[in-house]
C-alpha positions as MATLAB code, in Angstrom:
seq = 'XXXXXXXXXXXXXXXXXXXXXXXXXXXXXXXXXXXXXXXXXXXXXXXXXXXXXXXXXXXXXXXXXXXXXXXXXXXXXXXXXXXXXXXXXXXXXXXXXXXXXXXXXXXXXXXXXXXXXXXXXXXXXXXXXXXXXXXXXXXXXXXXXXXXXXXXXXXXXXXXXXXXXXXXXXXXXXXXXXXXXXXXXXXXXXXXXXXXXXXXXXXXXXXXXXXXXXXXXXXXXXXXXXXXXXXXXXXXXXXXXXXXXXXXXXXXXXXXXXXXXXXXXXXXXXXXXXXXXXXXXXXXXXXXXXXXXXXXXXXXXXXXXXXXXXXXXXXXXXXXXXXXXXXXXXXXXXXXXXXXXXXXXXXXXXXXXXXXXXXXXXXXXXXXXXXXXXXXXXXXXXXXXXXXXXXXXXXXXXXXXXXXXXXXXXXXXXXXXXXXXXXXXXXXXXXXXXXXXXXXXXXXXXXXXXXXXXXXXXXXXXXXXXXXXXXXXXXXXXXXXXXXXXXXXXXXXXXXXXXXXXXXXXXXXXXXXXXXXXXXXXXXXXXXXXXXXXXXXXXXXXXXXXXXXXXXXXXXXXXXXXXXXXXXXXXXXXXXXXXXXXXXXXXXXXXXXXXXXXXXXXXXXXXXXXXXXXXXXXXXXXXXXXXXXXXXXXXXXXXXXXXX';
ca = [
      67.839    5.632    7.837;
      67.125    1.979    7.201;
      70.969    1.081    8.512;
      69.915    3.568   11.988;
      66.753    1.807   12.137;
      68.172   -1.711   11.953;
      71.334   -0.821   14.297;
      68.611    0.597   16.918;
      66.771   -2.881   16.473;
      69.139   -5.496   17.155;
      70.721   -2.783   20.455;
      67.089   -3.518   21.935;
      67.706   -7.063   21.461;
      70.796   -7.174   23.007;
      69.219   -5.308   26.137;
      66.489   -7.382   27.050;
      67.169   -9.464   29.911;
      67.011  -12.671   28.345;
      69.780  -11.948   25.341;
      72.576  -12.311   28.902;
      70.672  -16.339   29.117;
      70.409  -17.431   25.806;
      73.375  -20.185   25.781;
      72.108  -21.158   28.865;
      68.308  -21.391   27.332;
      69.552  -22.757   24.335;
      71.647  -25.714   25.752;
      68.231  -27.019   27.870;
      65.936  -26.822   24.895;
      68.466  -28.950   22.689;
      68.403  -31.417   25.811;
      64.713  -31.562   26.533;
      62.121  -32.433   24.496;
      59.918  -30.228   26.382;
      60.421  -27.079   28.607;
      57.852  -24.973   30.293;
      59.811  -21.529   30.150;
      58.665  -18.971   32.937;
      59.825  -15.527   32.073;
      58.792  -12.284   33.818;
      56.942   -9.922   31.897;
      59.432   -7.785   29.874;
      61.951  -10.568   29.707;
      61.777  -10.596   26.154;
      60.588  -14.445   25.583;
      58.330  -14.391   22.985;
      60.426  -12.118   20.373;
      63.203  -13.596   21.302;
      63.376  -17.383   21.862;
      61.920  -18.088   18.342;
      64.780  -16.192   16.893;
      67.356  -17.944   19.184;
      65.952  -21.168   18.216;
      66.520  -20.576   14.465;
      69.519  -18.641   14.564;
      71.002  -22.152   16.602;
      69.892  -24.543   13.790;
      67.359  -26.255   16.198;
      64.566  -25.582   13.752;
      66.414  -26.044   10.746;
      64.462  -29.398    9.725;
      61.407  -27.199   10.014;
      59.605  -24.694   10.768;
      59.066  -22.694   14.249;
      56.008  -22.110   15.082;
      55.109  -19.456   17.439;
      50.997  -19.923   18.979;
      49.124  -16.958   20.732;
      45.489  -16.941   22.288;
      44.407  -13.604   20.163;
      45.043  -12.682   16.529;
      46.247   -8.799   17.381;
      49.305  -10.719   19.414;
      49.900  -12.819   16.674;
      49.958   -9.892   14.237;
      51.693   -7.313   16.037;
      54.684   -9.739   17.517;
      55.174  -11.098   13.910;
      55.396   -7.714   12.357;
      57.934   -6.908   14.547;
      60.342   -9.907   15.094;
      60.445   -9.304   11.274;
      61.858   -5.992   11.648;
      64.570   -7.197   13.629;
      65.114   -9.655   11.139;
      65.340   -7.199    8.317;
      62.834   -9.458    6.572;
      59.408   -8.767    4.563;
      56.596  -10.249    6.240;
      55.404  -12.768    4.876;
      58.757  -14.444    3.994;
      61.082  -15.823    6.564;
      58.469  -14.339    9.018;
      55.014  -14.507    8.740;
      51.904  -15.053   10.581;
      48.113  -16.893   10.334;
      45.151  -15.900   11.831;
      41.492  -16.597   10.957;
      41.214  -15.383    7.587;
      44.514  -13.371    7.354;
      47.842  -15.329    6.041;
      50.968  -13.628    5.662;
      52.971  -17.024    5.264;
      54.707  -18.855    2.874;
      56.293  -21.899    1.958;
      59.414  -20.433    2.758;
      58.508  -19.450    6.229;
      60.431  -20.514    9.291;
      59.114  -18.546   11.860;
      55.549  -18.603   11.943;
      53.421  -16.769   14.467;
      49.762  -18.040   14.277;
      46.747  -18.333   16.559;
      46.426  -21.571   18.672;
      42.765  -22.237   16.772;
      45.105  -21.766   13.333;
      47.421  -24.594   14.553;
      44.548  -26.542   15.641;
      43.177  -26.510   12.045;
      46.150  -27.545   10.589;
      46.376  -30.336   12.950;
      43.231  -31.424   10.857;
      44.842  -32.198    7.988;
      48.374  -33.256    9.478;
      47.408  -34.648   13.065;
      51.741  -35.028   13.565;
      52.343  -31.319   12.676;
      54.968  -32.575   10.809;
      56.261  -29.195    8.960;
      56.980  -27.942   12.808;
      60.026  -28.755   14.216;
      59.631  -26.646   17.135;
      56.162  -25.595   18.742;
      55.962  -23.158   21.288;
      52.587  -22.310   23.101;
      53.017  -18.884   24.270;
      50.567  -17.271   26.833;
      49.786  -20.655   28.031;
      48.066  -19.500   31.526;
      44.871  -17.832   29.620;
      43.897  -21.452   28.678;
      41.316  -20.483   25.837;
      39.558  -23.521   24.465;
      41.856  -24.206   21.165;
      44.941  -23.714   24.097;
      43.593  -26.892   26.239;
      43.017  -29.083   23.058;
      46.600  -27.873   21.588;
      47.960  -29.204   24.368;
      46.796  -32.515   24.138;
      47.409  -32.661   20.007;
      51.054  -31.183   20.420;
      51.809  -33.693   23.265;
      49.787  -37.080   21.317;
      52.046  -35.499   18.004;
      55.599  -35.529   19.820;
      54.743  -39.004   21.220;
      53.682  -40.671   17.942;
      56.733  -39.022   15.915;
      59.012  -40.632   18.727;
      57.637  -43.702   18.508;
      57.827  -44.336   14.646;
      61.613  -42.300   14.837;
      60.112  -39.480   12.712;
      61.742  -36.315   12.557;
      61.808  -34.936   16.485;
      59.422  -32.561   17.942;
      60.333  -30.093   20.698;
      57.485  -28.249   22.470;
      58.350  -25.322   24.699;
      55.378  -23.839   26.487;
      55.830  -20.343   27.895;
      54.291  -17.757   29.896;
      54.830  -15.140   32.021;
      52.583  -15.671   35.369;
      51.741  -20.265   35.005;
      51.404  -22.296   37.501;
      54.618  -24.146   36.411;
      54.813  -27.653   38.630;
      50.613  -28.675   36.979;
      52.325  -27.677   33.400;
      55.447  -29.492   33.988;
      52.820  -32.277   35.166;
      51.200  -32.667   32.162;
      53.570  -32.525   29.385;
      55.822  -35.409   31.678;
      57.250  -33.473   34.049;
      59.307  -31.589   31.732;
      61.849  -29.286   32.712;
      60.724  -25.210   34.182;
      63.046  -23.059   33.383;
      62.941  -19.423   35.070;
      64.017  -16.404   32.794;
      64.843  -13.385   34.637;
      62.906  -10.391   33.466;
      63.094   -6.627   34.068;
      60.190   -5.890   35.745;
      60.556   -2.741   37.361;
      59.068   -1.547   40.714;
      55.302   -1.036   40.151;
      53.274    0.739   43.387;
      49.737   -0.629   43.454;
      46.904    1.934   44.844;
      43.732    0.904   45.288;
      39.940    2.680   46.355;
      39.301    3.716   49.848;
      35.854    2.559   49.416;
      33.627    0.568   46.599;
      33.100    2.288   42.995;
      29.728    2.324   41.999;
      30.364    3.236   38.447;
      33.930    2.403   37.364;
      33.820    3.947   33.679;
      33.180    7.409   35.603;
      35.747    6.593   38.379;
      38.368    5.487   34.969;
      38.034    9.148   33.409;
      38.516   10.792   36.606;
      41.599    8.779   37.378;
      42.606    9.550   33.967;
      42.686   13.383   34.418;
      43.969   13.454   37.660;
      46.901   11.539   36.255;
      47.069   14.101   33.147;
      46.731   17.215   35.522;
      50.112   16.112   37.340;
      52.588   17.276   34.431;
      55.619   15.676   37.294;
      53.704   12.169   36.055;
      55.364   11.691   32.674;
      54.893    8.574   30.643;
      51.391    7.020   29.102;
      48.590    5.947   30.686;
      47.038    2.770   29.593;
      43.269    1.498   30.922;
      41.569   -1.702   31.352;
      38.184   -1.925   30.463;
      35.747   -4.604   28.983;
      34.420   -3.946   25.621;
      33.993   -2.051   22.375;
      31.347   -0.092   24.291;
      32.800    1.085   27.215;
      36.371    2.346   25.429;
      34.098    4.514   22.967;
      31.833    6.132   26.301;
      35.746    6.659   27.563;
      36.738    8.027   24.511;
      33.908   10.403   23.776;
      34.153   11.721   27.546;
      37.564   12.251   27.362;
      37.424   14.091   24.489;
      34.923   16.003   25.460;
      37.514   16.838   28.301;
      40.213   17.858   26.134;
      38.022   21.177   25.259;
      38.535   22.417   28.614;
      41.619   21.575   29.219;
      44.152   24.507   30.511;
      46.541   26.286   28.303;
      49.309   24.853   30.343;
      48.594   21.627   30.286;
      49.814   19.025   28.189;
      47.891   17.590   24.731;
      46.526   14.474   25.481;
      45.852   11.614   22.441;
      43.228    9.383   23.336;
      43.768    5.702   21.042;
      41.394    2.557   21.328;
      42.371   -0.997   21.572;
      40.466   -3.656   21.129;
      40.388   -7.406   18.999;
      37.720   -6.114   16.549;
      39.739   -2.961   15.882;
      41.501   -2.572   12.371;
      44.719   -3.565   12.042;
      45.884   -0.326   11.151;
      44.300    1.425   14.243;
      45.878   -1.122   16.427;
      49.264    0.198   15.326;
      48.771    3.485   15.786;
      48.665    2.788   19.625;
      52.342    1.897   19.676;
      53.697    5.048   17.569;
      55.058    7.783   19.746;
      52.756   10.672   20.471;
      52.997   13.891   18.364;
      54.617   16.949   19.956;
      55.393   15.348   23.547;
      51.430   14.527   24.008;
      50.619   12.411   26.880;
      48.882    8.889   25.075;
      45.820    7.291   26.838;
      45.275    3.712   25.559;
      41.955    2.473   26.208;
      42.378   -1.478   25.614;
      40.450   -4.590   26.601;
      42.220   -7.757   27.862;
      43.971   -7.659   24.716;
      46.618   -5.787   26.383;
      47.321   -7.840   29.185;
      49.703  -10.156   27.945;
      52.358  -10.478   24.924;
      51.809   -7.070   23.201;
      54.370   -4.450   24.637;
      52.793   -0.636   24.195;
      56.087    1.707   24.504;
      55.906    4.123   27.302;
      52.827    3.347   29.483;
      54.203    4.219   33.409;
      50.811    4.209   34.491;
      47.836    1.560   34.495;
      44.185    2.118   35.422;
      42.451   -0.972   35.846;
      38.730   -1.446   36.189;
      39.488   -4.573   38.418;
      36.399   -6.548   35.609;
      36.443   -8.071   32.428;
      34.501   -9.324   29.506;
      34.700  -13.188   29.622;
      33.008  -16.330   28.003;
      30.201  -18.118   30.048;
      28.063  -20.807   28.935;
      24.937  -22.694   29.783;
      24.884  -26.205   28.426;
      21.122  -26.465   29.351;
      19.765  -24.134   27.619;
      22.579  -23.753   25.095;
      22.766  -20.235   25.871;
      26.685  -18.348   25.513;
      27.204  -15.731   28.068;
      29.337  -13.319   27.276;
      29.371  -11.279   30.354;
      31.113   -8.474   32.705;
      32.583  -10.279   35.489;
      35.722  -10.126   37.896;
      38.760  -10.528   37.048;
      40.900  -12.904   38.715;
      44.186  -12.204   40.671;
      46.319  -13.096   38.396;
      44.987  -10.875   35.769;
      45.265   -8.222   37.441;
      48.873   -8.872   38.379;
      49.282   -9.011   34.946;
      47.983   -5.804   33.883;
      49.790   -4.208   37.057;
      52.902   -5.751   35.131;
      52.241   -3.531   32.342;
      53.227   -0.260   34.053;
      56.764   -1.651   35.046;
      57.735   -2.661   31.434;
      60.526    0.229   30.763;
      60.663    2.292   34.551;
      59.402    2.152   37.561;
      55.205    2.958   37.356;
      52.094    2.604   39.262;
      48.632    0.946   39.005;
      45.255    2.633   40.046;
      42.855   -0.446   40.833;
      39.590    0.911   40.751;
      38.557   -1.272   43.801;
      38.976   -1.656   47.375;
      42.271   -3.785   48.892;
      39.480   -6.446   50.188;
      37.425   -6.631   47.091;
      41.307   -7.976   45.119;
      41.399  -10.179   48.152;
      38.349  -12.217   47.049;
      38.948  -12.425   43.597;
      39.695  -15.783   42.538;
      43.016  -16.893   42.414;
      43.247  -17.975   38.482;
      40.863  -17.770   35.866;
      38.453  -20.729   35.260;
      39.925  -22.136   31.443;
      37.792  -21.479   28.583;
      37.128  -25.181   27.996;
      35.077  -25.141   31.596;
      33.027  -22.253   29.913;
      32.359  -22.489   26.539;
      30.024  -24.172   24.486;
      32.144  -27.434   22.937;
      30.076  -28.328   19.601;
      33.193  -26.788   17.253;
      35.890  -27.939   19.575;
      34.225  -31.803   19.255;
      34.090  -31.199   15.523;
      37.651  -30.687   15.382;
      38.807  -33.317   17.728;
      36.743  -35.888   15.269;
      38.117  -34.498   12.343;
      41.475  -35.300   13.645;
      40.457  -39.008   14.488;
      40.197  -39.273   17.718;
      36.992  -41.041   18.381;
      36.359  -41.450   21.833;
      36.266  -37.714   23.416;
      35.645  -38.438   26.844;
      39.680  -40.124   27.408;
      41.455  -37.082   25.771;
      44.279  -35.864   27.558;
      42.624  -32.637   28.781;
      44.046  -31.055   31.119;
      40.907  -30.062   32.857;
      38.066  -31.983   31.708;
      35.223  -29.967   30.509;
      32.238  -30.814   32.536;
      29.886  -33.431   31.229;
      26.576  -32.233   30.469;
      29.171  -29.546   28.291;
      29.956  -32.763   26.512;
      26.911  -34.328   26.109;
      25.003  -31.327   24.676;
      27.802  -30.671   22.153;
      27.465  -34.307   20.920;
      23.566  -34.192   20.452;
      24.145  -30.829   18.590;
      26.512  -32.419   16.155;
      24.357  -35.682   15.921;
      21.582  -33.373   15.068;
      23.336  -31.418   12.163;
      24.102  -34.512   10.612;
      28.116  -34.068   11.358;
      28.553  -37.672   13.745;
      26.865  -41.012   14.007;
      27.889  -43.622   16.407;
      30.708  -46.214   15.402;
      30.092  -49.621   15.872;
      33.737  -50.766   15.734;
      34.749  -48.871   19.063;
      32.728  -46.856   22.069;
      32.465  -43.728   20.592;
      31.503  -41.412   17.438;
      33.140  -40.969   14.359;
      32.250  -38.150   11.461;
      29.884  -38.494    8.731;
      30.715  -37.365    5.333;
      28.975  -34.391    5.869;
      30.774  -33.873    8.861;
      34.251  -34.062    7.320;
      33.145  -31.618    4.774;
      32.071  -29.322    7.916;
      35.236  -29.366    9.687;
      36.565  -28.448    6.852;
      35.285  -24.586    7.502;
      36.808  -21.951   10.303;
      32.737  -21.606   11.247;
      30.185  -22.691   13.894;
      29.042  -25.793   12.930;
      25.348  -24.773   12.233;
      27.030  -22.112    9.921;
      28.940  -24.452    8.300;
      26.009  -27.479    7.904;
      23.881  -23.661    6.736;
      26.678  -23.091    4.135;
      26.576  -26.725    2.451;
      22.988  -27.072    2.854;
      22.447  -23.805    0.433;
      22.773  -25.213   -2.797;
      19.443  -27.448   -1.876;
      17.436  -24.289   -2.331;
      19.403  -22.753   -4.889;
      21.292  -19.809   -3.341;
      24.695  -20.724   -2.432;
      26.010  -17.564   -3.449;
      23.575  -15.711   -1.436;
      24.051  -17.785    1.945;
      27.659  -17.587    1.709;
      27.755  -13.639    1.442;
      25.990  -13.878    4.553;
      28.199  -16.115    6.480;
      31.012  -13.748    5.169;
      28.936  -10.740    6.687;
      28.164  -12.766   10.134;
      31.815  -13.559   10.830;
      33.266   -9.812   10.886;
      32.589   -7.472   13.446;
      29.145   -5.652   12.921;
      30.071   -3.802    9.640;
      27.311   -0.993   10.643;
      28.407    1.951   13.236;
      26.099    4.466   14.771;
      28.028    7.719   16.129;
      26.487    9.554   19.066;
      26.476   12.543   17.416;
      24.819   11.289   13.936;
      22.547    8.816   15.631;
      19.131   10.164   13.758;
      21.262   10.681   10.231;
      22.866    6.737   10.752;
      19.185    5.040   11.261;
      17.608    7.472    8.475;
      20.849    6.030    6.193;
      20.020    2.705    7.440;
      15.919    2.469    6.572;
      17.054    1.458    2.646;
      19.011   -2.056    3.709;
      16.098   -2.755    5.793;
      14.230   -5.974    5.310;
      10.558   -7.176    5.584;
      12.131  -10.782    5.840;
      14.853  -10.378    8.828;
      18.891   -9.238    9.396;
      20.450  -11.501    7.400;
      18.560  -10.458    4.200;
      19.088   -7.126    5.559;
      22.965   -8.261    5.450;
      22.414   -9.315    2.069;
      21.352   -5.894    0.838;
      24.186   -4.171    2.344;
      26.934   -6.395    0.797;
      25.113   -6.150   -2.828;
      25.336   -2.572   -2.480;
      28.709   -2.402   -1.231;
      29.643   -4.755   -4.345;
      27.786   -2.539   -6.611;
      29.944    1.051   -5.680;
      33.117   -1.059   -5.496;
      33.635   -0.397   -1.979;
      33.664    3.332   -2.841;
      34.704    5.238    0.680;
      33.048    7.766    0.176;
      29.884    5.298    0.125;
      30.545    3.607    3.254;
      30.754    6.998    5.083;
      27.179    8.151    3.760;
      25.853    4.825    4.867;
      27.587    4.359    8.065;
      29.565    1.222    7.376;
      32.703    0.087    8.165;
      35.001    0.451    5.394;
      37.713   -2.003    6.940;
      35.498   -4.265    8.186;
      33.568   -4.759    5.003;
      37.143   -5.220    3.569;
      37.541   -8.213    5.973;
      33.940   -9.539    4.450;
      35.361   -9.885    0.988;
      38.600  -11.591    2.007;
      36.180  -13.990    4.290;
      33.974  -14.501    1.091;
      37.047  -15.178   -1.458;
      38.286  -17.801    1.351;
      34.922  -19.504    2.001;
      34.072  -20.012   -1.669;
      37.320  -21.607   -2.216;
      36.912  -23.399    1.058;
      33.243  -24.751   -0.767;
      34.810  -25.467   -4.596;
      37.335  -28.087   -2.234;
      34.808  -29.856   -0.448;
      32.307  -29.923   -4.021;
      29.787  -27.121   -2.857;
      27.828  -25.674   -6.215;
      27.317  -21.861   -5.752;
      24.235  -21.449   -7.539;
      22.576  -17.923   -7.016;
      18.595  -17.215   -6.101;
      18.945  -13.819   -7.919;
      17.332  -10.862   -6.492;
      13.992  -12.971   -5.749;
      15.961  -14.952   -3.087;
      14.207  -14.190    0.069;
      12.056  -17.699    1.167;
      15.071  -19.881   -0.371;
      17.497  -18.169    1.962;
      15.351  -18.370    4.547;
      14.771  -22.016    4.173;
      19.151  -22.620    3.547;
      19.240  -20.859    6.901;
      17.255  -23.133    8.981;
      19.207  -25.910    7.249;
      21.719  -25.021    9.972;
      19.688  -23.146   12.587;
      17.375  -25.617   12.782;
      17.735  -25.581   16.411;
      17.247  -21.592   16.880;
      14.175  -21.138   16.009;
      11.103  -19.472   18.527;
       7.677  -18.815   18.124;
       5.902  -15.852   19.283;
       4.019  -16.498   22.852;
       2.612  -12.619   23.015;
       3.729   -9.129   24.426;
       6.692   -9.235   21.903;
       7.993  -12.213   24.081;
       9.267  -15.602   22.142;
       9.833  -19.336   23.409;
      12.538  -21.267   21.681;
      11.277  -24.688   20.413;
      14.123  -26.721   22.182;
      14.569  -26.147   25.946;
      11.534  -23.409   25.581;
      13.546  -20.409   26.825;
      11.940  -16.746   27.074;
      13.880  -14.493   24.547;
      13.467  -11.327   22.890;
      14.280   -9.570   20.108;
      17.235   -7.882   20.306;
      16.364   -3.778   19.943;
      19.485   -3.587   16.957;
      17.588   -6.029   14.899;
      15.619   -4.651   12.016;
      12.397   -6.556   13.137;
      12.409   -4.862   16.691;
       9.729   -2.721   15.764;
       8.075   -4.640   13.335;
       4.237   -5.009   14.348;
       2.211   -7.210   14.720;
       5.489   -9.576   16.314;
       6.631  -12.167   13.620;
       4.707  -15.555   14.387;
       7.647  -17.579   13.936;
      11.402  -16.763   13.672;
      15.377  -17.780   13.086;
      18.239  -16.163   15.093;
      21.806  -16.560   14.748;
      22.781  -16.137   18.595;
      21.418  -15.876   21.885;
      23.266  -12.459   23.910;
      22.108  -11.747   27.653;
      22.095   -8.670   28.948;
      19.158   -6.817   30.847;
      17.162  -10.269   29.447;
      17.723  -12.846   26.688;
      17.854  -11.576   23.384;
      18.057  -13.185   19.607;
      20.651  -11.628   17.178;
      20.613  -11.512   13.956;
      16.735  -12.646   13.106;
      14.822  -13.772   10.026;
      10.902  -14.435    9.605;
      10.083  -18.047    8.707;
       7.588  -20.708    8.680;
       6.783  -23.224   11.173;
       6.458  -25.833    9.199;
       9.349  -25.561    7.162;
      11.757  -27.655    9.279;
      11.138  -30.875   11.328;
      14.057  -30.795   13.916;
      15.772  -34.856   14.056;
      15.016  -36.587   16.863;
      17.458  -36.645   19.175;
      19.595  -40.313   20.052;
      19.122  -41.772   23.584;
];
């Protein structure tokens, strides 16, 4: 079976469009230092060239590193370039993403997430174990993307100039704007990869949808009804949220479904989803059952679901905003931009000829922006700053972006950092350097408040305690609420609750899941995530390490912990805190912005209001709303004073 299994493999390799150009390919990359590599969606690039590249010796002083914008790519394309390697993962083929390494020293094909190359970048600023670097996905331009691109290109130079061992970069993607690319990276050579994109018909709304999760599931069973359509059905839509509505409505569907028709296996996809659940989306359907994959963006590029002939798309998407002002992160519903949606149009025409339902009118696509605005245009910069210190370069405003972040972005990330301690100015050159408390931060895959919160702890004596929390903030919510169980998952959830705030709510939660052992059966009483509690402990194991290397002393409060891990967390939220201003409405003590509590918080319904109050994160929805909340004292922090 194995022998079928592997013959079947390398057949599909040999079919993919690009296997017929890879002398060609492989004769530019050993002349250029640097390619951008256009290939059409299907072409087969980014299982493929990595493999070509080693197979030719060109990454034989090294190893061949492979980046993607979103862990679930990185997972899923390792897992199976090392099936058609006939490797285990982990050896000649492995991957890294945040908190999740299946790598070794005797890796040479490494698939990791660009904020994963980034870090290591930290500690080796010339990459030097990478012979080859190749920046897949390049056009979604996330944050740790745009500063890659500037540390790859500084790295090549340098090695050139001191005749180190060379560095090719190849940067790839299937819809890029290849001349501004070719631009930056001095004007290297665009290659063009045929692909196999097959015919794709585009349909679109005679007139404007007013609610496009109700216009998705009709689409859907229209599709279904049609037993001529054969082939699976994958949607776009924006979040967690909206896939379960889809899922529970289509389910509900199912019931009534005719005798005659076909079975129909709804799957989720999404970043936050288990890694186990993600895979089940690409196994064949049982019994000839239709499959509808209900995915965010996730889906748009890289990862290759078998089968899909037909695409609904919701025409908006879940993106990154931020206000440098008020320091407030948006992440919102928004439009998508043209050249998403080409790309998930792309995804019906992968294997045969398919079709895409755009659940919008012809003019509505016309307006949509052209590209998406990068994530470094958009985002708040405090972490990114952190990291370009850390890797010695002191004067952020000449970096080689690409597209400069604006400057207020800049500004406000540089008084956050001067305020946590993490940079002071340096006298030797215009510009900041690191403090030693700001090494020891960038030392940690956190926000910088959580980190500064994190080495701050062992002043009031509960280390252990602050980083259990940390652990518990950086998974996915590891509490879920079914429709149908609503009353029996808040009734479970009244014994975690805390006087004091979330995170010592958070607190309870992992002691009891520590106590049972992480018994299953536990976790389903009590409505928490198995898998992502899981993910807490392998977080935990990593940060406490991460704190024993930098000289952190876990010390634990004990079960009388509360005020001191209150006070630890201000040590890094210092700048999130709000005082009550009446009618359950809060002003933050900064830029004095109205906020609320948000209605999942335990202290929602906690009267009379808390007087005074630390959040983790600022979400806007309906209104502005605090996550993750704790009661605390006014006077127990004095905020720094800002420099001029």
């Amino acid at each position: 079976m194995a022998e079928c299994q592997r013959s079947l493999l390398q057949a599909q390799r040999k079919a993919l469009p690009i296997a017929s150009a890879r002398d060609a390919l492989l004769r530019e990359i050993r002349s250029h230092d640097c390619c951008v590599v256009v290939g059409e969606t299907g072409s087969g690039k980014t299982t493929q060239i990595p493999q070509y590249i080693l197979e030719s010796g060109l990454g034989r002083k090294g190893c061949v590193g492979v980046t993607q914008p979103r862990r679930v790519a990185a997972v899923s394309i390792a897992i199976r370039v090392a099936l058609e390697r006939c490797c285990p993962l982990g050896q000649e083929v492995g991957y890294s993403v945040r908190f999740d390494d299946k790598s070794s020293p005797a890796t040479k094909l490494k698939y990791l997430t660009d904020g994963m190359l980034l870090r290591e970048a930290i500690s080796d600023p010339l990459l030097s174990r990478y012979s080859v670097i190749l920046l897949d996905e390049a056009h979604e331009r996330t944050v740790h993307t745009d500063i890659l691109f500037g540390v790859v290109k500084t790295a090549q130079k340098i090695r050139s100039e001191k005749q180190l061992k060379k560095l090719r970069i190849i940067v790839m993607s299937a819809t890029l704007a290849a001349e501004s690319f070719s631009n930056y990276f001095n004007k290297a050579k665009i290659l063009y990869i045929q692909g196999r994109q097959f015919p794709v018909e585009i349909f679109y709304t005679a007139i404007k949808q007013q609610d496009y999760t109700h216009a998705t599931v009709t689409t859907v069973l229209q599709l279904h009804e049609d037993s001529e359509k054969k082939g699976d059905i994958l949607v776009f839509l924006t979040g967690r949220e909206e896939i379960e509505s889809v899922n529970s409505l289509l389910t509900l569907c199912k019931v009534m479904f005719p005798s005659d028709w076909l079975d129909m296996i709804v799957f989720p996809f999404y970043a936050a989803l288990p890694t186990k659940k993600q895979q089940d989306a690409f196994l064949p359907a049982r019994g000839g059952a239709r499959k509808v994959i209900l995915s965010t963006n996730v889906a748009e590029t890289s990862i290759t679901i078998p089968n899909i002939r037909y695409v609904v798309d919701c025409g908006m998407v879940k993106a990154k905003g931020y206000n440098p002002h008020i320091g407030l992160d948006l992440l919102s519903v928004q439009p998508v931009s043209k050249a998403q949606a080409r790309q998930r149009a792309g995804r019906a025409g992968r294997e045969a000829p398919g079709a895409c339902y755009r659940l919008y009118t012809e003019d509505y696509f016309a307006e949509l922006l052209n590209d998406t605005v990068p994530e470094i245009q958009r985002s708040s910069l405090s972490s990114v700053i952190l990291q370009l210190l850390a890797l010695g370069i002191s004067n952020i405003v000449e970096f080689d972006f690409m597209d400069p972040p604006s400057e207020e972005s800049l500004v406000r990330a540089l008084e956050q950092l001067y305020l946590l301690g993490a940079i002071e100015t340096d006298s030797s050159e215009e510009g900041v350097k690191l403090t030693a408390l700001g090494l020891k931060m960038a030392q940690f895959p956190l926000e910088p408040s959580l980190a500064k919160t994190l080495l701050s702890a062992g002043e009031h004596g509960c280390g252990v305690e602050i980083v259990n929390i940390v652990s518990m903030l950086s998974v996915d919510s590891v509490l879920f609420t079914p429709q149908d169980k609503r009353e029996r998952a808040l009734e479970s959830r009244r014994k975690f609750v805390s006087p004091d705030g979330d995170h010592l709510m958070l607190l309870k939660i992992y002691r009891a899941f520590k106590s049972v052992k992480g018994n299953k059966s536990w976790c389903h009483e009590n409505f928490i995530h198995m898998r992502h509690m899981s993910t807490v402990m392998d977080v935990r194991r990593q940060l406490t390490e991460l704190c024993g290397r930098v000289g952190v002393e876990l010390g634990t409060g004990g079960a009388e912990c509360s005020e001191g891990v209150r006070r630890a967390l201000i040590g890094g939220l210092f700048m999130n805190i709000a005082e009550h201003a009446g009618e359950g409405k809060y002003l933050t003590h900064k830029t004095r912005q109205q906020v609320y509590i948000h209605p999942s918080s335990c202290l929602f319904h906690v009267k009379p209001h808390p007087p005074c109050v630390v959040y983790s994160e600022l979400v806007y929805t309906s209104k502005c709303y605090m996550r993750n909340v704790s009661v605390v004292e006014s006077d127990w922090s004095t905020t720094p004073t800002t420099p001029r």
